[in-house]
Each structure stands twice: as C-alpha cells, then as structure tokens.
N, C-alpha and C positions, 0 to 999 in steps of 0.2 A: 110386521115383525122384521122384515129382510129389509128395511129400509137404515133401521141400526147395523147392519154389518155388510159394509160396502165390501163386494168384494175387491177395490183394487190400494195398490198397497200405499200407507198414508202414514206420513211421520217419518218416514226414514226406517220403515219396518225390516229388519234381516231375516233373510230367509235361511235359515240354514239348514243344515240336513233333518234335524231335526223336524222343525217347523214343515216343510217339503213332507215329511214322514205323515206326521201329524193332519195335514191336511190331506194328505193321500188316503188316510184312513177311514177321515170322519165323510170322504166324499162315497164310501163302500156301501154299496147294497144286505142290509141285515136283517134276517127274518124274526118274530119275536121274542124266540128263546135267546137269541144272542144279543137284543136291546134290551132284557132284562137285565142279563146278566155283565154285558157294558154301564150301563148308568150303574148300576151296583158297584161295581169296581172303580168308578168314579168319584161317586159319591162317599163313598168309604176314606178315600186319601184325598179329596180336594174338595171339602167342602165343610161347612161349618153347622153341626145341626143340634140345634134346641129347642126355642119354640116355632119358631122357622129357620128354613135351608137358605143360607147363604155360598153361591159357588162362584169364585173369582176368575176370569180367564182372562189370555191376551191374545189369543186367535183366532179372531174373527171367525173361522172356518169351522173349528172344533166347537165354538159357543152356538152357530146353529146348528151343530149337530145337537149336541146335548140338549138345547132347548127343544129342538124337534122331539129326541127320543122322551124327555119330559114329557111334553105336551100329549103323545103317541100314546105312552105306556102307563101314564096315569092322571091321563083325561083332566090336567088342570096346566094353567097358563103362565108363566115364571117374570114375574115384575124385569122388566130390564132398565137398569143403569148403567151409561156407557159415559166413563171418564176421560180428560187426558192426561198422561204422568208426564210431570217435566224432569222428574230426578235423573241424571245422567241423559239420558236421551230421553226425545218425547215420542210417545206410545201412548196408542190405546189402552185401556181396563174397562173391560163387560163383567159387570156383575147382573149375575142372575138370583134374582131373590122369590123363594116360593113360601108365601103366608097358606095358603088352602093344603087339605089332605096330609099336613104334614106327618102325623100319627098313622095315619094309611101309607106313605112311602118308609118307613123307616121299617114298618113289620114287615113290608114287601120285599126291600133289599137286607133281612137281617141284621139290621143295624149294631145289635145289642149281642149276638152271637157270632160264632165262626159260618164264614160262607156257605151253604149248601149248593155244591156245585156237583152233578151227577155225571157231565158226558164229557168228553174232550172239547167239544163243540162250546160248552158254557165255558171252560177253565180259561180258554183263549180268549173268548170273548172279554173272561173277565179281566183278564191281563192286557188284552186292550186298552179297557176303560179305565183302569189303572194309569197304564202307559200314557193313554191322551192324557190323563189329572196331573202324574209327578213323575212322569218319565224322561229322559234323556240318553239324549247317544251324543258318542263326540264325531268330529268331522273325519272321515275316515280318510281323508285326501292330505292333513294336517297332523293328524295326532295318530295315538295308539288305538285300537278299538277298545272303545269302553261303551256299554248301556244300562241305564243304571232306575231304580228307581226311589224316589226320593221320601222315606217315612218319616213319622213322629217319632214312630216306637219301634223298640224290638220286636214285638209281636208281629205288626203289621209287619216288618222286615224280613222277619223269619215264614211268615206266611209267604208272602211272593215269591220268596227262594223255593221254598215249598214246591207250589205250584210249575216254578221252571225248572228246577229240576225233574218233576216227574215226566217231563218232557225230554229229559237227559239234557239239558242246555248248561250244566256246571257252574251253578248261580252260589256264592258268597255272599255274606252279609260284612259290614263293619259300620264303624262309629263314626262320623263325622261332624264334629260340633253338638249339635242339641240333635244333629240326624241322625238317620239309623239308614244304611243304603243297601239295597239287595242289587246287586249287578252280575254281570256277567262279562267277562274281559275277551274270549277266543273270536277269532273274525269268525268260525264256521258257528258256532252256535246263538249269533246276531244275525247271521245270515239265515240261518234253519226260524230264527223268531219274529222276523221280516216278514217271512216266507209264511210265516201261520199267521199273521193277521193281513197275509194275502195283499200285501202294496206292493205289487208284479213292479213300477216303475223305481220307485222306492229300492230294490231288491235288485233290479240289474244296475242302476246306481252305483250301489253296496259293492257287489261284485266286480263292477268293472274296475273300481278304483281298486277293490282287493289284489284282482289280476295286477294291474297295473303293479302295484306295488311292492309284490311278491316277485314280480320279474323282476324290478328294479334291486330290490335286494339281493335275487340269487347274481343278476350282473354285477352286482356291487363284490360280494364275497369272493367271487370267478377274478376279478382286480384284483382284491386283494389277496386272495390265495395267490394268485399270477409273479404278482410284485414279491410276496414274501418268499416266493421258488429265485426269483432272480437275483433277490436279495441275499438268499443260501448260495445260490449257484458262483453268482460271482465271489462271495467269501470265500466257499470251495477252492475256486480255480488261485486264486490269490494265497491261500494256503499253499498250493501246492506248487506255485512259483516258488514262493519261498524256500519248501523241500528241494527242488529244482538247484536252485542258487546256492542252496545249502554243499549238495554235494558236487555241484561246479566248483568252489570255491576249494573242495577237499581234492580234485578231481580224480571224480571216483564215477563219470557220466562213461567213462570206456569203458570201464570193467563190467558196465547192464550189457544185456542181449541186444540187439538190431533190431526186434521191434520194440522195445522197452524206449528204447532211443527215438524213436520216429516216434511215440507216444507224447513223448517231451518235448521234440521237437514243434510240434502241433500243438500242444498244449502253451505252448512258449508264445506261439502265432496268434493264437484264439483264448487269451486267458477267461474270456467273458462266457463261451458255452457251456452248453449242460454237458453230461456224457454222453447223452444218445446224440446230440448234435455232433460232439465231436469223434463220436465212433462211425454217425455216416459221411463226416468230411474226409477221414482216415480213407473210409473204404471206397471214398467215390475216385480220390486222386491219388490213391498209393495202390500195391498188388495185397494190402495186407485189410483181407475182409473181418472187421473187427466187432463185436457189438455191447450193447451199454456195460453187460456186466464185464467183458473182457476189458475196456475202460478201465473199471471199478478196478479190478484186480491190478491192475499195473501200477496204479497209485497206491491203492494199501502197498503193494510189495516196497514204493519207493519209500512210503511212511516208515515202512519198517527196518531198512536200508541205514536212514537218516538216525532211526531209534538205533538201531545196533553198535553203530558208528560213536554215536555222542556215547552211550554206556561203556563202550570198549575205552573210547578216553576217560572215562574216569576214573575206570578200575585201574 
C-alpha cells in the first residue's frame, strides 16, 4: 500500500500551513475511541456513500492515514486509485474506494443520524476527522486568522459550530455559494483548537507568527499614535505663533508679565515642542521652574488676551 503515497513532495505540491497542519495530525498516535470517532467525522463531510464509499483526497499523508484507520477499525481494504490533475497545476488525486462492509461502516459511524459522541475526547477527535475531510486555515503570516470548515448543508454547518462552541471557540456559521461554512475568525481560539488536536509543531508555528504579528501591530499603532502627537503638537505651537504675531502686531507683548514673556519668547525659539518639552527647556536655562500644565496655562491666558482684544474692536 505505501508504495502509492511516496512520501516526498511531487508536482510542484504547496505546503502550506494548512497542509503542514494536516499532516501533523494524521502522523499523531490515536487509540480506538478516537479512530472511530475520526474516520466518522470524515466520512460524514468527505465522502460519497451509497452502494459503495468513495473518499477523494490530495495528501498523501492524510490518505494513509485514513486508509490505515479504515483498514484498522473495520477489518476491510480500500481499493486505491491515484490520478494526476493537470488543471491549473498538476497534483496528485488518491481516491480511496471501499466496495466490502459498506452497510456495516455506515451503521458504525451513524450515517443516517446525528453523531453519538459522549466524551470530550470523541467531540475532538471528531472535529479532527472533519478537519483533515473539509477543513482550512488561512496563512497566518499573510492574512487575517481564519479556520473554517467547508459543508454541503446547513445542518452539517450548524452541527460543527455546535461542537466548537461547546469548547467556547466562538464558531459562526454563513453561506458561501452552494456552501455552508462553520468557522472561527480569533487568533486565541485557533490556537486553543490546534492545541486540542495536539499538533505541538503546528501550534508554536501558530503562535510565534501570532507574537510576531501582534508586536508588529502594537509598533505600528505606537508610530502612528507618535506621528499623530506631532502632528497635533506642531499645529499647537503654530497656532500659537500666530496668537504671538497677532498681539506683536497690536503691541500688546509689554503689557504680559515677565514670565508670560519668556514663555513667548521660547516658544518663538522652539515652535515645533510639546509643552512638557518646552517647560523642561524653560526650566533647565532660565531661573523660572515651570511645568506642562503651567505651559498650558500661559497660552490659554494668551488665547484669551487675543479673544478679548479682537471682541473689544468690534464692539
């Protein structure tokens, strides 16, 4: 059988996070209650069953597992045909086709009803097996986080939400063409479902580009908060040139106090600081120990100065 799924990579195969995920999973140690309840979850959303199971796959990795678990959990042997696709790029296609037992695997994974799933230990498993059939995540290095999983129907949509929610993961359902997609968009709760179907590589992966990227965003916003202070700041001081020039022109700068005056003056020097800059330039080279808000205060007074002055001419 392993002679059909070489493992090394052929056609120009992309790995992507996904795919990495995928085969992270199917290489995991599982005991039987969780390869029942995997191929079930599988078989449910990626496969085709009437008089026989047809199941379609393109990762080598995932198709022995499932054929393993087949072979394992219900003692028959799965015809294999391995294609190659030339559409867009060329790739592999393993179909796995099972003619024996077929009426014995469908009462087995309740084909015909809702899941009977009793422990945490099945629900995962089963979301698993789900996952490897019609699951995706997007590249979390590129894009937004998204994981998503891909139905027929509402039902099955609304079933998988189900399930990740009761995990608190805040899984949404919506419409996508003839699909029905149950996903989940927060980085922490793709992380926490990484984390339960145990792909440890998979999962510091996840994480480090999360880190990664959450730093880069909070340095990005610290810029831009940064630029938009300086942006205010020098509008500020450029305002209050103007007040400045306003009552030079009236000359009305004799009739302020001495330090009022030494405020303008320095402000006149440094139109570009903030006020706590230009309250510790004040106090480092004049006798007058000044601080932000005493600043603040000398310019409103002058704002007000300039207001009284223009109102007095018009009345």
């Amino acid at each position: 059988m392993l002679k059909y799924f070489s493992k090394k990579k052929k056609y120009g195969e992309i790995m992507t996070f996904t795919t990495r995920l995928k085969e992270e999973i199917s290489k995991l140690d599982n005991n039987a209650i969780e390869k029942r309840a995997i191929i079930e979850g599988f078989l449910r959303y990626n496969s085709t069953i009437n008089s026989k199971i047809i199941i379609t796959l393109e990762n080598a990795s995932v198709t022995r597992f499932i054929y393993k678990i087949i072979k394992e959990t219900f003692e028959t042997l799965p015809k294999i045909t391995v294609r190659i696709q030339k559409r867009f790029r060329v790739k592999q296609i393993y179909i796995l086709e099972i003619n024996e037992k077929v009426s014995y695997i469908k009462d087995a994974i309740n084909i015909n009803s809702k899941p009977i799933l009793d422990s945490d230990e099945e629900k995962i498993a089963f979301l698993k097996g789900a996952f490897l059939g019609v699951g995706n995540v997007s590249n979390p290095k590129t894009s937004g986080y998204h994981l998503e999983f891909i139905l027929d129907n509402e039902k099955n949509a609304k079933y998988i939400k189900e399930l990740l929610n009761y995990f608190k993961l805040n899984a949404k359902v919506i419409k996508r063409g003839y699909k029905y997609i149950a996903y989940i968009k927060m980085s922490e709760s793709i992380s926490d479902l990484i984390k339960m179907f145990r792909a440890i590589n998979s999962l510091f992966e996840f994480e480090d580009t999360r880190i990664y990227r959450d730093h880069k965003n909070m340095v990005n916003r610290l810029n831009n908060c940064e630029i938009a202070n300086q942006e205010k700041t020098i509008k500020k001081g450029l305002s209050q040139l103007e007040d400045i020039e306003f009552l030079e022109s009236k000359d009305l700068i004799k009739l302020l106090d001495e330090k009022m005056q030494l405020v303008i003056t320095y402000r006149k020097k440094y139109p570009e600081v903030s006020y706590q800059e230009l309250a510790d330039i004040i106090s480092l080279e004049t006798d007058y120990k000044v601080g932000k808000s005493g600043i603040n205060h000398h310019f409103r007074k002058l704002s007000q100065i300039k207001s009284n002055y223009i109102n007095k001419e018009k009345k």
